[in-house]
SEKETI-413176 format. One record per residue (C-alpha): x, y, z. Coordinates in steps of 0.02 Angstrom, whole numbers, plus 50000, padded with zeros to 5 digits. Layout:
XYZ...
//
This chain:
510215265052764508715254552791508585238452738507005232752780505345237352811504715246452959502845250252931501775244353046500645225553018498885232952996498065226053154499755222353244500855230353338502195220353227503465228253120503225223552945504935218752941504835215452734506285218952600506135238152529506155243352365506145259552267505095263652118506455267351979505325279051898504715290952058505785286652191504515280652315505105268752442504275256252526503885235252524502875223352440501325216052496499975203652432498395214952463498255234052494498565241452669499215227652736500785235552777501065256052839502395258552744501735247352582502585253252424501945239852302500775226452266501095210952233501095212552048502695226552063501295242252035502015258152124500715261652240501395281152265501085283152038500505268051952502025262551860502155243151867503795232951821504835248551880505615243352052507545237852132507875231652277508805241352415510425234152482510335218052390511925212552461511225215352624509715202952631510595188952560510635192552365512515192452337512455186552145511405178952015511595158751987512365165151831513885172151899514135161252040515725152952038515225139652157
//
């Protein structure tokens, strides 16, 4: 499974390299960015709209445990 992005930096030959997420609602894939087609593989903007059908508010994160998100600070024993 992929973790993180792999689109391509609009302008760079750079991997995005970003977290991925998938829209709960249509099941598109893809990561976040902060202004459109930044990113090849750009899923969302920055304000969690679903680039793929609109829906905003509807996304997870893939493989939480994987980038570092192991629990909230609620249920952190430490």
């Amino acid at each position: 499974m992929t973790i993180r992005c792999d689109g391509a930096r609009n302008g760079f030959s750079l991997r995005c390299n970003a977290s991925l997420y998938r829209c709960t609602h249509c099941g598109a894939t893809g990561c976040t960015q902060n202004k459109p087609g930044i990113c090849s593989s750009q899923g969302f903007e920055v304000n969690e709209k679903c680039v793929k059908c609109g829906t905003v508010g509807q996304r997870e994160l893939l493989a939480p445990e994987k980038v570092g998100f192991f629990s909230t600070l609620m249920h952190d024993p430490n």
